[in-house]
Backbone and ligand atoms as CSV (ligand in chain L), in Angstrom:
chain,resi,resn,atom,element,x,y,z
A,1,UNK,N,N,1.138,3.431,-18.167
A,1,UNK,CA,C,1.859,4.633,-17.776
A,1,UNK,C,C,2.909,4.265,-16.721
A,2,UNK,N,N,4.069,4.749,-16.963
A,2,UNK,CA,C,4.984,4.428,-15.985
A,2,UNK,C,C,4.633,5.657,-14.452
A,3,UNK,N,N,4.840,5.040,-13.496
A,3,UNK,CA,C,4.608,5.420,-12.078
A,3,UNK,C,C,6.212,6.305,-11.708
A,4,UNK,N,N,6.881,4.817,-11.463
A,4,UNK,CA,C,8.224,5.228,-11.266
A,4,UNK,C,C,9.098,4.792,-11.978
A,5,UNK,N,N,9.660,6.035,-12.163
A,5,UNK,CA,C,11.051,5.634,-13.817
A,5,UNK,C,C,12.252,5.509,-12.996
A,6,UNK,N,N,12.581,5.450,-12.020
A,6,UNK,CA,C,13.480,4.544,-11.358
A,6,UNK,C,C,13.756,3.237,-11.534
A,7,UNK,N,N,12.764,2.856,-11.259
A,7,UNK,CA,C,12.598,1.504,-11.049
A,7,UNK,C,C,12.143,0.618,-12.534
A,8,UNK,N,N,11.347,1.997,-13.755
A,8,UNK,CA,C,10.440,1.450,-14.461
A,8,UNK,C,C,9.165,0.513,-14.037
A,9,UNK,N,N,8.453,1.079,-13.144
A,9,UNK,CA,C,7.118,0.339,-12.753
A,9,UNK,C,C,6.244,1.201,-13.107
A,10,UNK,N,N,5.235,0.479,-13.835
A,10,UNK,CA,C,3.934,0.509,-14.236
A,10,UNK,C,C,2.919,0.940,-13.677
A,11,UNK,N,N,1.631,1.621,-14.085
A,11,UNK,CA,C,0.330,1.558,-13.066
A,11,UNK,C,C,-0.048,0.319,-13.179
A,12,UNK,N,N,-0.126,-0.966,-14.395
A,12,UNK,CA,C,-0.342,-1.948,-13.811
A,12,UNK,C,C,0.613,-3.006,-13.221
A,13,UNK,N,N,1.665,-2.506,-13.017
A,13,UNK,CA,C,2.701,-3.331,-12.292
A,13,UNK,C,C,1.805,-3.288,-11.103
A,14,UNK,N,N,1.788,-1.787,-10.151
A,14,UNK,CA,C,1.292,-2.012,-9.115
A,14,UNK,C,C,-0.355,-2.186,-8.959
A,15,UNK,N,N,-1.192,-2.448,-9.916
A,15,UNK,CA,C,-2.391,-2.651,-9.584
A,15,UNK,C,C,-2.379,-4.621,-9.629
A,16,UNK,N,N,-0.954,-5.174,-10.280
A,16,UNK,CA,C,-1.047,-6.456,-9.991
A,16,UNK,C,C,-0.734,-6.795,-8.836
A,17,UNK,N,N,0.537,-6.545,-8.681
A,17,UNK,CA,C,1.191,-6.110,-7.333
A,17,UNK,C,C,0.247,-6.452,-5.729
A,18,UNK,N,N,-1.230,-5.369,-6.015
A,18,UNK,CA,C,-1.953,-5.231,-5.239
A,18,UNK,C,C,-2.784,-6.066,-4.935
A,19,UNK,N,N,-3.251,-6.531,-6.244
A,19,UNK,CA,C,-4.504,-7.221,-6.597
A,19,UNK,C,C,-3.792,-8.752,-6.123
A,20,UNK,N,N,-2.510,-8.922,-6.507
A,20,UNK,CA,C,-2.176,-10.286,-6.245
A,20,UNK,C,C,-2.055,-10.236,-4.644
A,21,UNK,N,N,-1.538,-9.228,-3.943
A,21,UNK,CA,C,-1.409,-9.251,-2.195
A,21,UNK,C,C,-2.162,-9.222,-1.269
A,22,UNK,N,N,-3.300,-8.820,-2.128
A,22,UNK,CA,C,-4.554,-9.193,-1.203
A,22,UNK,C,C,-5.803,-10.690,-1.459
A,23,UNK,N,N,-4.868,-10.868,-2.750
A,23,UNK,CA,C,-6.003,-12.600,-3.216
A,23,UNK,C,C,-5.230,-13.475,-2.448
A,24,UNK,N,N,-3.920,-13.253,-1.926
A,24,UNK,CA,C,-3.052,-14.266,-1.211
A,24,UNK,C,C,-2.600,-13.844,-0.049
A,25,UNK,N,N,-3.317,-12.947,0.603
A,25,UNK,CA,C,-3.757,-12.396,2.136
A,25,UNK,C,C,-4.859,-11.522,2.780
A,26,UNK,N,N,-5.906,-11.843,2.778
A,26,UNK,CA,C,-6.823,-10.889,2.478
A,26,UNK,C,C,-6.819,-9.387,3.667
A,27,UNK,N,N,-5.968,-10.177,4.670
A,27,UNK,CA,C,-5.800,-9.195,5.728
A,27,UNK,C,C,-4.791,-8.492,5.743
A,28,UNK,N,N,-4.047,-8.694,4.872
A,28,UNK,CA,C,-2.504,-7.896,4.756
A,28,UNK,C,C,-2.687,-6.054,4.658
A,29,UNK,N,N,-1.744,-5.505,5.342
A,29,UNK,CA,C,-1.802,-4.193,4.973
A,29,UNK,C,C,-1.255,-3.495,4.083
A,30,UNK,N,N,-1.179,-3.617,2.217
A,30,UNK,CA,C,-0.301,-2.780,1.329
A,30,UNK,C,C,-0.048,-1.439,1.635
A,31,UNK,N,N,1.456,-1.434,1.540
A,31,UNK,CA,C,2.373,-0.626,1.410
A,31,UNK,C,C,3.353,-0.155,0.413
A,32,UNK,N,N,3.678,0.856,-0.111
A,32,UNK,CA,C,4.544,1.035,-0.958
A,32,UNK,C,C,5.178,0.309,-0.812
A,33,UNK,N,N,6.373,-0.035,0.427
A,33,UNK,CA,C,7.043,-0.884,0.416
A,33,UNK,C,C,7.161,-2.195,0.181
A,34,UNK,N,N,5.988,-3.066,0.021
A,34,UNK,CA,C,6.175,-4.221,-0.239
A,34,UNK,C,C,5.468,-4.382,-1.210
A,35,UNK,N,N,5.034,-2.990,-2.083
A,35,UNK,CA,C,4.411,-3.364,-3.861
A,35,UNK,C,C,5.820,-3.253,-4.095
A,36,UNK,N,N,7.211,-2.671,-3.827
A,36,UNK,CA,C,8.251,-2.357,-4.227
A,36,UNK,C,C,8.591,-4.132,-4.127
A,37,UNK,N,N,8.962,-4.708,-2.889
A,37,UNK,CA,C,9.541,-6.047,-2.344
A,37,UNK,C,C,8.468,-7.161,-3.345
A,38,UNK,N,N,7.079,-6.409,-3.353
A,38,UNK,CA,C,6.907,-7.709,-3.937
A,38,UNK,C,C,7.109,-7.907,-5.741
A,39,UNK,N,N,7.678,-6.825,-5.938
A,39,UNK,CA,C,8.085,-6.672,-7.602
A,39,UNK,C,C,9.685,-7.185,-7.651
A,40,UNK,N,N,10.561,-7.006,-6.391
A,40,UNK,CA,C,11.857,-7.430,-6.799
A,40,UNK,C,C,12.596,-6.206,-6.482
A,41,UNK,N,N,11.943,-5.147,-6.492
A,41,UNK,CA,C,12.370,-3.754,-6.306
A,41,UNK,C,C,12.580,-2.713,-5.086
A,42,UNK,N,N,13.507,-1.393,-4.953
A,42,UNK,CA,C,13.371,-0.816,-3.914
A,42,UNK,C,C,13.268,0.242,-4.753
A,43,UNK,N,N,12.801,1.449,-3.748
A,43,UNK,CA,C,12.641,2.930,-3.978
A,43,UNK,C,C,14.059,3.414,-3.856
A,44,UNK,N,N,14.398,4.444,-5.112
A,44,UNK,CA,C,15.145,5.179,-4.932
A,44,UNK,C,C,15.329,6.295,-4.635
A,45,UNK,N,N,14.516,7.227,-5.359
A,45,UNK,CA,C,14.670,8.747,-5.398
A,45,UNK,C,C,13.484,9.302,-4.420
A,46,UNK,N,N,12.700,8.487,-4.795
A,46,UNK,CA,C,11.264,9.003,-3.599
A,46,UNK,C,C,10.149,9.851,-4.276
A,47,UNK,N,N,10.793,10.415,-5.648
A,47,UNK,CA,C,9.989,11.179,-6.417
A,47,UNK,C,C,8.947,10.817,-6.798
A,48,UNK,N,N,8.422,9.931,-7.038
A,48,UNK,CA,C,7.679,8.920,-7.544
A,48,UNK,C,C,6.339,8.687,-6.567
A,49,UNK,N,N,6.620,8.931,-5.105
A,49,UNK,CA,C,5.777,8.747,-3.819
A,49,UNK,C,C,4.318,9.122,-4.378
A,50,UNK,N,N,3.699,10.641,-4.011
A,50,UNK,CA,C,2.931,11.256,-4.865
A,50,UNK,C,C,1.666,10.392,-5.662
A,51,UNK,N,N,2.166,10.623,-7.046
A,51,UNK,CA,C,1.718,9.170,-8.237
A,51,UNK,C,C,1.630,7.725,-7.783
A,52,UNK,N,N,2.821,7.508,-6.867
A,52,UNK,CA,C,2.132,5.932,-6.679
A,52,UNK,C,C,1.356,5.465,-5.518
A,53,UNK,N,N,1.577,6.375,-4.275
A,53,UNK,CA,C,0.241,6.702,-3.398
A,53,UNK,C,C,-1.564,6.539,-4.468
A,54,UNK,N,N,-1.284,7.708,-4.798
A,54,UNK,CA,C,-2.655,7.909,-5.980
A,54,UNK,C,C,-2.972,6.637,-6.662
A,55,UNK,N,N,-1.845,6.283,-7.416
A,55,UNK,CA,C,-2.327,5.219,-7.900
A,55,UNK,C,C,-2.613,3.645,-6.994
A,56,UNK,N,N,-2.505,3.659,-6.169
A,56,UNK,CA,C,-2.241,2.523,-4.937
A,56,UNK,C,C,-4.106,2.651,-4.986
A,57,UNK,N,N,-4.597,4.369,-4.534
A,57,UNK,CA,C,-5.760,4.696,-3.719
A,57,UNK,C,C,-6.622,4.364,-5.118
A,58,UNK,N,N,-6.579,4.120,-5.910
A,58,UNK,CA,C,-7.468,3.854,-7.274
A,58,UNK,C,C,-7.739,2.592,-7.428
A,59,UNK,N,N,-7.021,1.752,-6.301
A,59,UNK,CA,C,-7.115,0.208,-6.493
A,59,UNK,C,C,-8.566,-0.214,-5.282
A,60,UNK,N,N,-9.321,-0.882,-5.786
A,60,UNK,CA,C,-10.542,-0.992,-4.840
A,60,UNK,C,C,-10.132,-2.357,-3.735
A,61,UNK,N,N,-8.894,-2.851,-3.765
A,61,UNK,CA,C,-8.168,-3.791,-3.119
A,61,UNK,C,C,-7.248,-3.338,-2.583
A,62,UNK,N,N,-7.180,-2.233,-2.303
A,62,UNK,CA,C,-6.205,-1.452,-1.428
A,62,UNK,C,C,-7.107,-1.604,0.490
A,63,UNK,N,N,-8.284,-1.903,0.473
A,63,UNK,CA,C,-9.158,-1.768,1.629
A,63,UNK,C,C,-8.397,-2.028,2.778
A,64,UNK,N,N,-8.150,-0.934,4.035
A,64,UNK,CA,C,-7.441,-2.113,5.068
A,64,UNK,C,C,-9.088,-2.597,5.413
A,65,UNK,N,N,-8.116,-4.021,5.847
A,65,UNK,CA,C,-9.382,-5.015,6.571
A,65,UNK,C,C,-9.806,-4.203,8.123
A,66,UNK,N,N,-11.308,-4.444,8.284
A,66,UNK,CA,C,-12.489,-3.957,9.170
A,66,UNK,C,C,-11.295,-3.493,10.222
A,67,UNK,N,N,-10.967,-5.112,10.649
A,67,UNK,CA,C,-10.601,-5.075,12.021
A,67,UNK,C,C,-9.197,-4.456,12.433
A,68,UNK,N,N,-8.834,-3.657,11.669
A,68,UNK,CA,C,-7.509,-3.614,11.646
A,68,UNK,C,C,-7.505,-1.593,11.464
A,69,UNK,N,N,-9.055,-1.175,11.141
A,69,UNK,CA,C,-9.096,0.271,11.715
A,69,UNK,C,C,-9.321,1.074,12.741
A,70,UNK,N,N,-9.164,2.414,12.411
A,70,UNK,CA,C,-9.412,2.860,14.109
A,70,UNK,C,C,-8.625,2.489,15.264
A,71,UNK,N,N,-7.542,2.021,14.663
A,71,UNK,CA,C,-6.719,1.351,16.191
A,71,UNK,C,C,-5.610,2.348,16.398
A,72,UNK,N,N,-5.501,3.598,15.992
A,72,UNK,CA,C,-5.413,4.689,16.497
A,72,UNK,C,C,-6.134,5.716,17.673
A,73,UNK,N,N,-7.517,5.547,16.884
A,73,UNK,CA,C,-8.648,6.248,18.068
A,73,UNK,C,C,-8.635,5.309,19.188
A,74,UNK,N,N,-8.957,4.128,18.939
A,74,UNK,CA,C,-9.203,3.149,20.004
A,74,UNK,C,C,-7.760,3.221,21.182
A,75,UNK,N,N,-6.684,3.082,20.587
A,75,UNK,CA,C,-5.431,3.327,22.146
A,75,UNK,C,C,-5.715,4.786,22.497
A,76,UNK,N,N,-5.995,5.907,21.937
A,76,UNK,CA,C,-6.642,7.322,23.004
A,76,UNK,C,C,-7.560,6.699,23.336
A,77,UNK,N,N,-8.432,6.105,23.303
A,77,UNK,CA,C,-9.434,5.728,24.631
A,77,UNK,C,C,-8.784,4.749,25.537
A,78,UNK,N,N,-8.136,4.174,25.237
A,78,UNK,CA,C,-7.411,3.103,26.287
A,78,UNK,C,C,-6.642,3.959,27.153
A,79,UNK,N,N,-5.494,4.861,26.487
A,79,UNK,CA,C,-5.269,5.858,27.555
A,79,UNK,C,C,-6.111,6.468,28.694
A,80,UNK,N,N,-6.922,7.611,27.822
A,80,UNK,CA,C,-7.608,8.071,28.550
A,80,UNK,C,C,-8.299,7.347,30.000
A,81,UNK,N,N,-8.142,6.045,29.612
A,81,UNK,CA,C,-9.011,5.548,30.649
A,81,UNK,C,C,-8.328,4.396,31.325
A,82,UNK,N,N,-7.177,4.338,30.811
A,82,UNK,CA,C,-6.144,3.583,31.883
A,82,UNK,C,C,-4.843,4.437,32.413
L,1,FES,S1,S,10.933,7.708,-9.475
L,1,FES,FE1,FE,10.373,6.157,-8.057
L,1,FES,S2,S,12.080,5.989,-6.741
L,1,FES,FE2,FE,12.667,7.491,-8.201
């Protein structure tokens, strides 16, 4: 199924996309933007966001790594207490 007809990308364009960015970084954080960079491609219209979010969240290699959550909550406590 095509995702984005802009660009013509695939659901498995980006489930390779994904699957390949995390076997060759396991800590990396995927982003639309660099399933786009790492296909060769940029976003155009934006229409597409939506569907390829969704389809991004269907990938079980989408995980951010452990250490790399909560580091939102964690600086409000650093505030709070510095
Ligand atoms: S449909 Fe994806 S950028 Fe336009």
């Amino acid at each position: 199924m095509i995702v984005c007809h802009c660009q013509s990308i695939s659901e498995n364009d980006i489930n390779a996309a994904i699957d390949w960015m995390r076997a060759s970084d396991p800590e990396t954080l995927i982003t639309p933007g660099k399933i786009y960079h790492e296909l060769g491609k940029a976003a155009d219209c934006g229409s597409c966001m939506p569907l390829f979010l969704s389809t991004m969240r269907q990938n079980d290699n989408l995980q951010v790594p452990m250490h790399l959550r909560n580091l939102r909550s964690g600086s409000k406590e650093r505030t709070k207490t510095g």
